[in-house]
Each structure stands twice: as structure tokens, then as C-alpha cells.
DOKOLSE-825960 format. One record per residue (C-alpha): residue in one letter; x, y, z. Coordinates in Angstrom, 2 decimals. Layout:
<sites>
+------+---------+---------+---------+
! rest !      xx !      yy !      zz !
+------+---------+---------+---------+
!    A !       X !       Y !       Z !
...
+------+---------+---------+---------+
</sites>
This chain:
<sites>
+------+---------+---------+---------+
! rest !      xx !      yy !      zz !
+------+---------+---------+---------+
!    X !    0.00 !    0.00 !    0.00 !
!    X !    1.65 !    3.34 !   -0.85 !
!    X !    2.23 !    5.56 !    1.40 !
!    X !    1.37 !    9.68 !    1.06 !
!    X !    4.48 !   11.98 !    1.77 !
!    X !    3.68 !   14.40 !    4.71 !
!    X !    6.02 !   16.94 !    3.10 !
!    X !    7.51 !   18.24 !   -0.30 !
!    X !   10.50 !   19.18 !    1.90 !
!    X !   12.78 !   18.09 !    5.15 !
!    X !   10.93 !   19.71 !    8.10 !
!    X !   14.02 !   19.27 !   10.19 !
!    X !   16.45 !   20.93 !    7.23 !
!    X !   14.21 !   23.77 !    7.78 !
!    X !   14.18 !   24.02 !   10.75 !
!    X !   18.29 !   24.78 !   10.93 !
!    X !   17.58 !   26.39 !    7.44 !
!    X !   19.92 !   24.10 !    6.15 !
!    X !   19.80 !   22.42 !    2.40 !
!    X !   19.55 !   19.27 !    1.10 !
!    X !   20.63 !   17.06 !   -1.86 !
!    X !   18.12 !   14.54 !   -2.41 !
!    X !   14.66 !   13.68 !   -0.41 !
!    X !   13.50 !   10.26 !    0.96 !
!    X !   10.15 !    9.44 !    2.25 !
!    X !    9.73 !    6.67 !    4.95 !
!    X !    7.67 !    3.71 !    3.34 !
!    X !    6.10 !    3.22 !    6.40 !
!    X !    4.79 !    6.60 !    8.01 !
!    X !    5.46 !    8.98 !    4.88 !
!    X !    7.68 !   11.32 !    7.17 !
!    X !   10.04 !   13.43 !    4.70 !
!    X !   13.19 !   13.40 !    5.31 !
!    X !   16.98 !   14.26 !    3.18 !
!    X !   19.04 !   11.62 !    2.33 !
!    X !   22.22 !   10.14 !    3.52 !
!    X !   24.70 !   12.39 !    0.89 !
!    X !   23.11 !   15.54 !    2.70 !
!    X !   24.79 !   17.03 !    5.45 !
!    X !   22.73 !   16.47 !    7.90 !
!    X !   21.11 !   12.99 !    7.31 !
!    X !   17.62 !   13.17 !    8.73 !
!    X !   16.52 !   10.30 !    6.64 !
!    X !   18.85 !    7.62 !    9.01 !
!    X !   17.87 !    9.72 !   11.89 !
!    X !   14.41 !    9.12 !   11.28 !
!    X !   15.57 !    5.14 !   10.78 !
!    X !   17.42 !    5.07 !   14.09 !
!    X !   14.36 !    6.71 !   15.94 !
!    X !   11.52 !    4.82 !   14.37 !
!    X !   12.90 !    1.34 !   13.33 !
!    X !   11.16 !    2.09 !   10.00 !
!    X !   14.04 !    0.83 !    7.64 !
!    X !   12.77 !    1.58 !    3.97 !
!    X !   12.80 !    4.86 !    2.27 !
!    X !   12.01 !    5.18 !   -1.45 !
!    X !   12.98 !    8.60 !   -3.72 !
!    X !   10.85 !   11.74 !   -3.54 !
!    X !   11.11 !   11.86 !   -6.82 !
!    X !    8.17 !   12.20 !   -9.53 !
!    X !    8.01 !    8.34 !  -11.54 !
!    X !   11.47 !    7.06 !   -9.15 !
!    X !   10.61 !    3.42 !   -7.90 !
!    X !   14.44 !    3.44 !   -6.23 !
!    X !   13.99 !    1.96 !   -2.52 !
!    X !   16.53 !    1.49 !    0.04 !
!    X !   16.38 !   -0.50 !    3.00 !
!    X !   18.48 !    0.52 !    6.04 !
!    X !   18.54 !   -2.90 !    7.80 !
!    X !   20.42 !   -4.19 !    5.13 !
!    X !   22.19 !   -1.06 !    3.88 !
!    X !   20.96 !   -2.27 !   -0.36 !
!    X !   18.32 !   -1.12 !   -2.80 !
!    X !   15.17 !   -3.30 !   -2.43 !
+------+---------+---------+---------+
</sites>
């Protein structure tokens, strides 16, 4: 079941108005987050506080999935 992306953007990059290079949304909640080449990682943050391990690309047409459990693209 897909999930719907609570953001267009990384609340927590905002936050420390601080930019991003890519966006992941969790597969399981739909919490926005940037991804592991940004500086500030919120995406494995997000992983480490929630135990939710896949994100897929925020990305219009991207089916690109990673899981953080076992560090691959599912």
C-alpha cells in the first residue's frame, strides 16, 4: 500500500535552514526526510528513531527503494 508523503521538503532541514541534496520518504509513516549524501542525514535519523528501515525517492516516476537494515536497494 503506498504511502502519502507528509512533506515536499525536510521539516528538520528547515528548521536549521539548512539544504539538502536529495529527499526520501519513509515507506512506512510517509515522514520526509533528506538523504544520507546531505549534510545532515535526517533520513537515518528518522531510521534510528523509528525502526522504519525503507525509504524510497521523492522523486516524480522514481521506484528506487533502500532498505536501512540491510544497507541495499530493495
Amino acid at each position: 500500500m503506498p504511502v502519502t508523503p507528509r512533506s515536499e521538503r525536510c521539516p528538520a532541514c528547515q528548521a536549521l535552514d539548512a539544504t539538502w541534496t536529495r529527499l526520501r520518504v519513509c515507506l512506512n509513516c510517509g515522514w520526509v526526510a533528506c538523504s544520507d549524501d546531505s549534510p545532515h542525514q535526517h533520513g537515518r535519523a528518522h531510521y534510528l528513531e523509528t525502526d522504519h528501515p525503507v525509504v524510497g525517492a521523492l522523486e516524480p516516476g522514481s521506484t528506487w527503494k533502500w532498505c536501512y537494515v540491510h544497507r541495499r536497494e530493495v
